[in-house]
N, C-alpha and C positions, 0 to 999 in steps of 0.2 A: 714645310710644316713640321717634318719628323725633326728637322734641327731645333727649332723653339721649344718642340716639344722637349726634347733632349735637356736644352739648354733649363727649363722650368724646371725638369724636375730635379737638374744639377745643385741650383738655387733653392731649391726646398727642403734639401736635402742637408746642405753645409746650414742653412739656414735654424733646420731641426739642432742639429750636431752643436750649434752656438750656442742655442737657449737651453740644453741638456745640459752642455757643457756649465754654461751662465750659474743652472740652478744646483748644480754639484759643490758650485763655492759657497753653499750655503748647509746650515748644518742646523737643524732645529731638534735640543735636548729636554725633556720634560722632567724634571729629577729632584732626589729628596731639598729641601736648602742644608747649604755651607757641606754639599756633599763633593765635590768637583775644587780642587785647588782653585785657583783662576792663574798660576803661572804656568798651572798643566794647560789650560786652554789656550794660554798664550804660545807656550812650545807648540802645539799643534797647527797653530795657524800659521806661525813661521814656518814651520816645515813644510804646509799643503797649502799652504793660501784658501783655507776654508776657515771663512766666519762662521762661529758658535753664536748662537742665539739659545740663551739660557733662559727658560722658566721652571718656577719651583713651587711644589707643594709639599704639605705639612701632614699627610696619612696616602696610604695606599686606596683609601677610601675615595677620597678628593682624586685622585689621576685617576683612577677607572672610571668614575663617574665622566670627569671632562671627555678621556681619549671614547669612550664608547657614546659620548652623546655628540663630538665631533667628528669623528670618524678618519679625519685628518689632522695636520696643523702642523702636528711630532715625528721626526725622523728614528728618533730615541728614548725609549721611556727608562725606568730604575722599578720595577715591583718588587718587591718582596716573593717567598717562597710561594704562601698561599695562592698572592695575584697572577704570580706566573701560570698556575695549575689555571686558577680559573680563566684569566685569558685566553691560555689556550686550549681550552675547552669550550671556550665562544667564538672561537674563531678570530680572534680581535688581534693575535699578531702573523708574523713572517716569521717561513723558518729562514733559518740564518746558512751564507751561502759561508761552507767551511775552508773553502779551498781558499779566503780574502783573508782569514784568520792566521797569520802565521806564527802566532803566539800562543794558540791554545794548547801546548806541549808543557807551559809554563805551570797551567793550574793544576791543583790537587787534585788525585784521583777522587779525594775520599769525598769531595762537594762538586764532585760531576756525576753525571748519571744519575741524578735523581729521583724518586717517586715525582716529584711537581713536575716536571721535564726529561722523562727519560730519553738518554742518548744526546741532551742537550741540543734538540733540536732548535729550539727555540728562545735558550738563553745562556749568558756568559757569564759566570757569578764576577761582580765587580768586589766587593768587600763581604763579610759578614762577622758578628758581634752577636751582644748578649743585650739583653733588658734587665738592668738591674736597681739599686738602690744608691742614690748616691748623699752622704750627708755630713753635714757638718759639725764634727768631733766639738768644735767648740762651744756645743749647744749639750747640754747636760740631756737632756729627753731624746734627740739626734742621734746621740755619743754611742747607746745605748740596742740601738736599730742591728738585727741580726736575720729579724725575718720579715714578709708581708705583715705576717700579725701585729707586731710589733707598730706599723699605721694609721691602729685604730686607737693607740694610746691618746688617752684626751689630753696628754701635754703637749703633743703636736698639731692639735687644732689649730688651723689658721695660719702653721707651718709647714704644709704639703704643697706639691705639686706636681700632679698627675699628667702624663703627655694624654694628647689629642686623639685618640688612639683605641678604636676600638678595641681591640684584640689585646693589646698591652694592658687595658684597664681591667678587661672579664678574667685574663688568663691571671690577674693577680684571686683575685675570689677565687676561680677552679681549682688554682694551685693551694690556696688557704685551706681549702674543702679537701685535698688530697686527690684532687681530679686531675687528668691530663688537662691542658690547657686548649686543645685539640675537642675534648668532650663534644659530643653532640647530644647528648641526652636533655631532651627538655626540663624533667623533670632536675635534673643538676644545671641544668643555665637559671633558670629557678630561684636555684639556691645562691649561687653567686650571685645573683642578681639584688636577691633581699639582703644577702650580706654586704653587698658595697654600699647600699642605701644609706647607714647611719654615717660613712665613712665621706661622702661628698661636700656634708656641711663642714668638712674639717679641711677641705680642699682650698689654697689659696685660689691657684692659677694652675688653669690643663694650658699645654703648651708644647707642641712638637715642633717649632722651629728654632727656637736656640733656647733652650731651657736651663743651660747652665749659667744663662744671666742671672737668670730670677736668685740662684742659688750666691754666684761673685757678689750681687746686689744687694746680699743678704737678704731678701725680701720673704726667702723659705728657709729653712732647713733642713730637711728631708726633701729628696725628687728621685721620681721613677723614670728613669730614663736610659739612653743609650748609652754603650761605655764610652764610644769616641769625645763622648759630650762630659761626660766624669773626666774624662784620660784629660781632656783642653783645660776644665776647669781648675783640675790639682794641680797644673802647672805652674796657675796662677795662686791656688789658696791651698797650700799644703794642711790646712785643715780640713781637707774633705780627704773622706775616703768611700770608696765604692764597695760595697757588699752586693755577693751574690746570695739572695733570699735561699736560707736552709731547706722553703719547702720545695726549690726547684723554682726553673725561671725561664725564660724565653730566648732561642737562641734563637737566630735570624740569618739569611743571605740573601743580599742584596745586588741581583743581576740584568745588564743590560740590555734590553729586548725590543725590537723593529717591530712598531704597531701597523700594522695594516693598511694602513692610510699613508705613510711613510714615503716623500717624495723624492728622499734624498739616498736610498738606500749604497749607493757605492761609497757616498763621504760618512755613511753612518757604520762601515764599515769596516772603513780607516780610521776611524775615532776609537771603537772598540779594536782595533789591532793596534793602535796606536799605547792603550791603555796596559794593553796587554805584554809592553816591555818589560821589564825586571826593571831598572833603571825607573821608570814613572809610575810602576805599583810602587814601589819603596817610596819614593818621593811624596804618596800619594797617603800611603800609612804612618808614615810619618806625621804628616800636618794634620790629617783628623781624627789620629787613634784609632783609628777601626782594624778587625784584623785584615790582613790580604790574605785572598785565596792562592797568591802565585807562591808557587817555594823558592823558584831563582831570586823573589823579590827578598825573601827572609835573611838570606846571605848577604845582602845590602843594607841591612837596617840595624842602627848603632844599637848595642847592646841594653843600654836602655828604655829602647822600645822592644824590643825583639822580646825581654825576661818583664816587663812590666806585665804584672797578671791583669791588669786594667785592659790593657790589649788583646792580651794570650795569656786566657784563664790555663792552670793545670787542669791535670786529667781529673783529680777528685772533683772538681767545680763543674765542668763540662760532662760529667756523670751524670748533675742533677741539671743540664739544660736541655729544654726542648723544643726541634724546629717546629714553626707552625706548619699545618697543611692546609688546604682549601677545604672548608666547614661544610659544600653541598647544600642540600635544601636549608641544613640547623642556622646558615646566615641569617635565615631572617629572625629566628628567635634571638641572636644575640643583637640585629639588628635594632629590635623593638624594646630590648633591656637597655643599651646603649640610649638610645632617642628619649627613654623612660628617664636615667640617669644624669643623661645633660638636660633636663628640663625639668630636674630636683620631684620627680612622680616616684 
């Protein structure tokens, strides 16, 4: 009897060790769209034999709502500065096991340790960028665009395009009002709230998944959008140029982070060390314009890109940027100006 016993648990146990092993070759990422190469997902799988299973959303808005109302599904989310603070402040991720990381020597001091994540227990910054203006020179009223204000001109009615984007849309009001974008005061959500009002009928299309079609398409000419999204599109229309708004504007970091529910966490582990070569940041800033946080990666990136202020604003520009933080209780007032906004109230 102690032999079978012996034997059963031998067999439950290699048994376990398969289907651990089985669910490791799998790798489920929840992340902004057109943010992840796909030749970078492709090196990866060649090297580890783990399938990437890609889903994409269009706000930090939209992934907090899904991962906290399924609890599971994601090995891998992307939030933003704000979403970091407050996920981990609900409990909703994993701290992150450092000793699997053997690349985090590579990132800047100066975007580690910070207020959202102190001691980065919780997250890896993958890129981060600016919110700016992006427009087309060959549009006389476009030409012209220096600051937010500058979008309420009635010549470009009907030629906006505002992203999807809580926080991107309030922070252009706050900023017009001479507010931190950050602001919690009711009484100033208020006021950007009544000032963006006349400015929505002048809105073509809000749009945070590729907004720099609308722009190639000519369909707009003016968009408030990310610089990786401006940096792709001047590639193609060297008539656009990207302005950082005079009155100050939203700078952003965009990092890695194991939600709670996370089944896969050793292969989600290897993905973020995986990312975190020099060699595949480069590669990685490269194709979508965004800055990298890594510095070994900057020493790999053609000159080009490396001095393009589309990427890598100077210090005068980056003076007048500001990272968001997690708003606390004040969410739900900008919540209800936002809902007020997309429903032309």
């Amino acid at each position: 009897m102690k032999r079978w016993t012996l034997l059963l648990s031998v067999i439950l146990i290699v048994g376990t060790a398969c289907v651990a092993g089985a669910a490791e070759k799998n790798l489920y990422i929840y992340c902004w769209s057109e943010y992840i190469p796909e030749a970078v997902i492709e090196r990866f799988t060649e090297k580890t034999d783990i399938q990437v299973h890609l889903s994409t959303y269009d706000s930090n808005e939209a992934m907090y709502a899904k991962v906290k109302m399924t609890g599971k599904g994601y090995d891998l989310i992307v939030p933003s500065t704000d979403f970091v603070a407050r996920m981990r402040r609900e409990g909703l991720l994993l701290p992150l096991d450092k000793s699997r990381l053997t690349g985090l020597g590579n990132l800047a001091p100066r975007l580690l340790d910070r207020p959202f994540d102190p001691g980065n227990v919780y997250s890896v910054p993958y890129m981060w960028g600016s919110t700016g203006i992006a427009v087309n020179t060959a549009d006389p009223a476009a030409a012209g665009v220096t600051a937010f204000a500058d979008l309420w001109k009635p010549e470009l009615k009907g030629k906006l395009l505002l992203p999807n984007d809580m926080r991107g849309v309030l922070g252009m009001g706050l900023k017009r009002l001479g507010y931190s974008l950050n602001d919690t005061d009711p009484a100033h959500i208020q006021q950007a709230c009544d000032l963006l009002k006349p400015l929505m009928a002048g809105v073509r299309v809000f749009d945070s998944d590729s907004p720099k079609q609308a722009l190639l398409n000519n369909e707009v000419q003016a968009a408030v959008l990310w610089n990786g999204e401006a940096y792709i599109a001047a590639g193609e229309n060297p008539a656009l140029r990207y302005v950082y708004p005079a009155e100050g504007f939203a700078l952003w970091l965009d990092s890695f982070c194991i939600p709670k529910g996370a089944a896969n966490i050793e292969a989600a582990h290897r993905f973020i060390d995986f990312l975190l070569q020099p060699d595949v940041a480069a590669e990685i800033s490269i194709e979508m314009g965004y800055s990298s946080p890594n510095l070994k990666a900057m020493a790999l990136l053609p000159e080009e890109v490396r001095t393009n202020p589309i990427v890598y604003p100077g210090e005068a520009d980056l003076a007048r940027g500001e990272f968001e933080v997690d708003l606390g209780e004040a969410a739900r007032a900008y919540d209800q100006c936002w809902t007020g906004l997309k429903a032309g109230n």
